[in-house]
C-alpha positions in Angstrom: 15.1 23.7 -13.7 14.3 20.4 -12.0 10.8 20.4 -14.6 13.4 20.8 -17.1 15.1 17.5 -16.4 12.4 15.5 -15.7 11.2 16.4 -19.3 14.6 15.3 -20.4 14.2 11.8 -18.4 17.1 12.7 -16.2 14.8 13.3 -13.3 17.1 10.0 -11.8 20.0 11.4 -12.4 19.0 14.2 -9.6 17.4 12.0 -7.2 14.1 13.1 -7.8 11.8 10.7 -6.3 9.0 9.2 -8.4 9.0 6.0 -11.4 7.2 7.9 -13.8 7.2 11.4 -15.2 4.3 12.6 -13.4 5.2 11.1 -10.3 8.6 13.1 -10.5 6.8 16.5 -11.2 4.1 15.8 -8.4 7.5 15.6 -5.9 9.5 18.6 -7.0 5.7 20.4 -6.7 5.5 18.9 -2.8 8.7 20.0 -2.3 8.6 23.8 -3.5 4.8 24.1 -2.3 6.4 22.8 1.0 4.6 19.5 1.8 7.1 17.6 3.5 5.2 14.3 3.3 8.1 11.4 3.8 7.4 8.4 2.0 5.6 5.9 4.2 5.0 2.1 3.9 1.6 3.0 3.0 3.3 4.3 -0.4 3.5 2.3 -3.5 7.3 4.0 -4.5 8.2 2.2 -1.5 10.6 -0.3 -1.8 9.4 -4.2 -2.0 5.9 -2.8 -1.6 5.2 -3.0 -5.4 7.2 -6.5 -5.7 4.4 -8.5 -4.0 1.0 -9.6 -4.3 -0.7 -9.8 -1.3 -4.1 -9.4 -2.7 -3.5 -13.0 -4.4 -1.4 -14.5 -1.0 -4.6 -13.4 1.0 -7.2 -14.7 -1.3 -4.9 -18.3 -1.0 -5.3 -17.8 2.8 -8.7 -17.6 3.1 -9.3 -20.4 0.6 -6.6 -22.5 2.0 -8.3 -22.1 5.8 -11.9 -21.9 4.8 -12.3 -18.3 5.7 -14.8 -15.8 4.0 -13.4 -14.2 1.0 -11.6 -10.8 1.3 -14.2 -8.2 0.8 -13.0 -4.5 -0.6 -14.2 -1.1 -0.7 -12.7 2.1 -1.9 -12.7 5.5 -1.6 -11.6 8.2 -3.9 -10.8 11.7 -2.2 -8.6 14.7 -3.6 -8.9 16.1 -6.7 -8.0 14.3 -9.6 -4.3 15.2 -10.6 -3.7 14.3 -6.5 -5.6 11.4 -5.6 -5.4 9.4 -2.4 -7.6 5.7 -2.5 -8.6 4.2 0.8 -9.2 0.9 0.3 -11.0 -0.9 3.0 -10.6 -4.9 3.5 -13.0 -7.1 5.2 -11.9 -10.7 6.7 -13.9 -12.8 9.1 -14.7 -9.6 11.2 -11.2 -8.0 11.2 -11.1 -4.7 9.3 -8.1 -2.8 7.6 -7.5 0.2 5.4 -4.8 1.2 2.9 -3.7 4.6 1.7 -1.9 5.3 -1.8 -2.1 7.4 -4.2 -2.8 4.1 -6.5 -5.9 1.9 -6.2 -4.1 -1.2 -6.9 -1.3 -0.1 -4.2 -4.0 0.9 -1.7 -5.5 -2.2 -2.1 -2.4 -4.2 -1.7 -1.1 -2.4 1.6 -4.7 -3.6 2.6 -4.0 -6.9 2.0 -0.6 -7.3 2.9 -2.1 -5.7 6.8 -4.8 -8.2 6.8 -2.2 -11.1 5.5 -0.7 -10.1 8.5 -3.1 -9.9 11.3 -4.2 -13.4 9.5 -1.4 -15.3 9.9 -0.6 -14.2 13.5 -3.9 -15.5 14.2 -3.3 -19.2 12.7 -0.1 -19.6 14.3 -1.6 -18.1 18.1 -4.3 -21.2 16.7 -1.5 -24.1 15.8 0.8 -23.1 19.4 0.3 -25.5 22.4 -1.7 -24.1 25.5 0.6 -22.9 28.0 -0.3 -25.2 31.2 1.9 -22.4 33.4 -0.3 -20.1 35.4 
């Protein structure tokens, strides 16, 4: 019945997760097959993760600051109506990977972890030395 009304595009309508079609029908199948996967920040139908580029932020980063340019690599793995992409991102020696079922959302969650270790590290870099020990 749920199949039924994602065909019908009421798949919303039942709160049945997914923004496409096929997204919809891979959640009902993970539901009655019993994988009770939640939806983790590492997954592109989270919300705000989709909304932002980090790939482009980072790249501004690095070229802002002088650092190396990110570097990517990406692994496919799963068979492909279920595929998970690990994409790997290299900055100035620091190392992160993303998980998705998309490549471009892999590679985002990537980049939005390396923005993030980044940008800690200029600001530990602009702070005053602490004269207190």
């Amino acid at each position: 019945m749920l199949h039924e009304m994602i065909e019908k595009d009421r798949y919303s309508e039942f709160g049945i997760p997914g923004s496409t079609k096929e997204e919809a029908h891979q959640a009902v199948n993970a539901l009655l097959c019993g994988d009770s996967r939640e939806p983790s920040e590492e997954d592109p139908s989270s919300p705000g993760s989709q909304n932002e580029n980090y790939s482009g932020k980072l790249l501004q980063l690095c070229q802002r600051k002088s650092f190396e340019l990110p570097q990517y690599s990406v692994v496919e793995e799963g068979p492909p109506n279920d595929r998970i992409y690990t994409t790997t991102c290299k900055v100035v020696g620091q190392e992160v990977k993303g998980v998705a079922k998309q490549k471009k959302a892999s590679k985002n969650i990537a980049s939005q972890k390396m923005l993030e270790i980044l940008m800690k590290g200029v600001a530990d870099m602009n702070e005053e030395p602490s004269l207190d020990k």
